[in-house]
KOLTI-849201 format. One record per residue (C-alpha): residue number from 1; residue in one letter; x, y, z. Coordinates in Angstrom, 3 decimals, m for minus. Example, Ala and Ser with C-alpha at 12.3 -4.5 7.8 and 13.67 -1.06 7.14 Angstrom:
<fivexs>
 resi resn       xx       yy       zz
    1    a   12.300   m4.500    7.800
    2    s   13.670   m1.060    7.140
</fivexs>
This chain:
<fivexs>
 resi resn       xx       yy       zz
    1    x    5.736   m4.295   m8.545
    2    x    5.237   m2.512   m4.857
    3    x    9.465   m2.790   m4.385
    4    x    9.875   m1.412   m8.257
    5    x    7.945    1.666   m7.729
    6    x    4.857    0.543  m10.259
    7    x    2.159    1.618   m7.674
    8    x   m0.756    1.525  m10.542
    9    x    0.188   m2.149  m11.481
   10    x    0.733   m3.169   m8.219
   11    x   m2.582   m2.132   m7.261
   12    x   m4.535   m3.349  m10.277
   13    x   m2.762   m6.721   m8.729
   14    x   m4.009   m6.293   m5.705
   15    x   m7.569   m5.984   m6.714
   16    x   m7.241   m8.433   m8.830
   17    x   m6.562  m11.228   m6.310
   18    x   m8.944   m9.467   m3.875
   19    x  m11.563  m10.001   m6.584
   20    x  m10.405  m13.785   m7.175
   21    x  m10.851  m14.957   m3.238
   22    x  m14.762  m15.557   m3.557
   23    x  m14.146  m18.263   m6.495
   24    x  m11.353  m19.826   m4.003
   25    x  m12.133  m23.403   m3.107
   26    x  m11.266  m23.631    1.179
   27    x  m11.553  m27.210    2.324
   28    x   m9.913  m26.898    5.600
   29    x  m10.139  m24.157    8.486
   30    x   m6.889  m23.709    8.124
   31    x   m7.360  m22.440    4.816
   32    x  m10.017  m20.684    5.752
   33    x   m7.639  m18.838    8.489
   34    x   m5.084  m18.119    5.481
   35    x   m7.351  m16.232    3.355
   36    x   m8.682  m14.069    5.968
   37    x   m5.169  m13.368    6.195
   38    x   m4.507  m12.594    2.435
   39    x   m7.709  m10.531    2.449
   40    x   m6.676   m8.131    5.340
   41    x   m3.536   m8.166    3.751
   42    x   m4.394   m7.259    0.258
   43    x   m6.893   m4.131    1.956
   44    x   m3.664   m2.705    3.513
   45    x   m1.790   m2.792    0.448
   46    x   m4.407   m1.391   m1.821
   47    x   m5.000    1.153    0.983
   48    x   m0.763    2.019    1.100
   49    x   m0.643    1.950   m3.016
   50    x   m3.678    4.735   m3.281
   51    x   m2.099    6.977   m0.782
   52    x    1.469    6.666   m2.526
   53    x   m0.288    7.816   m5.732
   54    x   m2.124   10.424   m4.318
   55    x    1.191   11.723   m2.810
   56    x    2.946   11.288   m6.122
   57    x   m0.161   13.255   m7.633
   58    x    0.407   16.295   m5.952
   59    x    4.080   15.779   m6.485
   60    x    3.783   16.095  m10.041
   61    x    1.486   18.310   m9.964
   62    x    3.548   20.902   m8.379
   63    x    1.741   21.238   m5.500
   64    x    2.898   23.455   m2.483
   65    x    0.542   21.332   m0.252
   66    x    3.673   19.726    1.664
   67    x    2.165   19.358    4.771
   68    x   m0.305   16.864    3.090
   69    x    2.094   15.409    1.421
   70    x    3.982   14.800    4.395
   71    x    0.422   13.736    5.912
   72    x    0.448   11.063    3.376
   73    x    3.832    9.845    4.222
   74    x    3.008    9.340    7.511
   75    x   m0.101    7.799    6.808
   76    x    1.282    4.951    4.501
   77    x    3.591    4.035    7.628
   78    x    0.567    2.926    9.103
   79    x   m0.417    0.515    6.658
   80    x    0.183   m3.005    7.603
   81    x    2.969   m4.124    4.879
   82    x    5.610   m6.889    4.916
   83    x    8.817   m5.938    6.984
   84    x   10.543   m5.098    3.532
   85    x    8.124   m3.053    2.247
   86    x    7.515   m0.974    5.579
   87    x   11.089   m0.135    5.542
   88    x   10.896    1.233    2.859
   89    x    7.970    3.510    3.332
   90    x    9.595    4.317    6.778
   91    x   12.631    5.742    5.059
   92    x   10.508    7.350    2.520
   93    x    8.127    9.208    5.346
   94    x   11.750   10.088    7.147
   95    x   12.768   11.688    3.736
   96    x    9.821   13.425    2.636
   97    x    9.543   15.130    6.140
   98    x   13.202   16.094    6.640
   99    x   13.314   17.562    3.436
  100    x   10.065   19.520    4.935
</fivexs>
């Protein structure tokens, strides 16, 4: 959902398994290592998917606010995403503010 552009299923899927990790079952440190993992991971992309529809927000909205727009950009680079998905904002944040 994150690569297709749905932001507002993609983080309704996020929260979703964020919600689900106290019913998980960890029998092994290992696991226990793994989830921490998943939850950090699942804060940053929650964190990435409100700022993207904040930005869109104004966007729509017609806002001439571009500097925090462009503030948003830049802040979703900061989120900690897979490699894909970070090049991806990258070249979004490099767009946004060129255009700027």
């Amino acid at each position: 959902m994150t690569t297709a552009g749905d932001f507002v299923g993609a983080i309704l899927a996020f929260r979703n398994c964020l919600q689900s990790v106290p019913l998980l079952a960890i029998t092994s440190e290992q696991a226990q290592v793994d989830v921490k993992k998943l939850v950090v991971l699942l804060v940053e992309y929650i964190t990435a998917m409100r700022v993207e529809i904040e930005r869109k927000r104004l966007l729509t909205a017609g806002s001439d606010d571009t500097v925090r727009m462009a503030e948003l950009s830049c802040y979703m680079t900061l989120c900690g995403m897979d490699k894909a998905h970070k090049f991806l904002v990258y070249k979004n944040a490099l767009q946004n503010n060129y255009k700027i």
